[in-house]
C-alpha positions as CSV (number, residue, x, y, z in Angstrom):
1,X,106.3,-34.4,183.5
2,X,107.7,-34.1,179.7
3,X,109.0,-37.1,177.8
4,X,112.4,-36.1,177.0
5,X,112.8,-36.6,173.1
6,X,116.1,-35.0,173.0
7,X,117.9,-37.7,171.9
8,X,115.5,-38.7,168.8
9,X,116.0,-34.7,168.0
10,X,119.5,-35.6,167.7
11,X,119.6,-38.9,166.0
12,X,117.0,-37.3,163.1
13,X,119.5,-34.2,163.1
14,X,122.4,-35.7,162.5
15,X,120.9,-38.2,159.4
16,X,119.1,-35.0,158.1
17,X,122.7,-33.4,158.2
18,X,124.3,-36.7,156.7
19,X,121.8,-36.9,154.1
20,X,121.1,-40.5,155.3
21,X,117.2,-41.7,155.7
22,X,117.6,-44.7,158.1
23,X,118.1,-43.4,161.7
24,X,118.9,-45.8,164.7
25,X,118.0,-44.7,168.5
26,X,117.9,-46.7,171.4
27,X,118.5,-50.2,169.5
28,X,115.4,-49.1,166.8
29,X,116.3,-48.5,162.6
30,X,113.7,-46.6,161.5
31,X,114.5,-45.9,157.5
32,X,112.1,-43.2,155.7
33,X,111.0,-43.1,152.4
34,X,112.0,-39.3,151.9
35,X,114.1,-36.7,153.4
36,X,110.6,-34.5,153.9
37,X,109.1,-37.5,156.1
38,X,112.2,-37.1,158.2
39,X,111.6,-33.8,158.6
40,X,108.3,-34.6,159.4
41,X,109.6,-36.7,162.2
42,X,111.9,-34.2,163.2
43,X,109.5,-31.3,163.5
44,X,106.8,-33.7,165.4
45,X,109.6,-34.2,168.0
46,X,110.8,-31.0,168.4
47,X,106.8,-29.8,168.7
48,X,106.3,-32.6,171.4
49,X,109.8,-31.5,173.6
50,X,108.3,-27.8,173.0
51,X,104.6,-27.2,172.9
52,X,105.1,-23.4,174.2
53,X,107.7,-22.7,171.2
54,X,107.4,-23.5,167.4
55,X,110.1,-24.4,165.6
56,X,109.4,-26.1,162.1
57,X,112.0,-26.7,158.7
58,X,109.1,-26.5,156.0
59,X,111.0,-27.8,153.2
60,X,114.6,-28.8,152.5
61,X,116.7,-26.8,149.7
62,X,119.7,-26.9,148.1
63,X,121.9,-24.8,146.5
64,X,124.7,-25.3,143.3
65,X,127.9,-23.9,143.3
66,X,129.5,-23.0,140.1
């Protein structure tokens, strides 16, 4: 049977989309030292609740507005 990591998926998605580095789950703070180890996190997880699919963000990028 598969670990469910659903709910780290979420917690990492939701600092990713708060720009934040510290993430809390189940009474743990983890806090990384850059957004890309988050997504490193992030993509690990998502790998581990899906071996048969591949998902991956390879980099983060931003974009100005004038």
């Amino acid at each position: 049977m598969a670990t469910d990591y659903s709910s780290q998926i979420t917690a990492l998605e939701t600092a990713l989309a708060n720009g934040t580095l510290t993430v809390s789950h189940k009474g743990r703070t983890t806090t990384y030292k850059s957004t890309q180890d988050l997504i490193n996190a992030l993509n690990y997880f998502k790998k581990q609740s899906s071996p048969g699919l591949r998902f991956k963000i390879s980099k983060l990028t931003t974009s100005s507005r004038s």
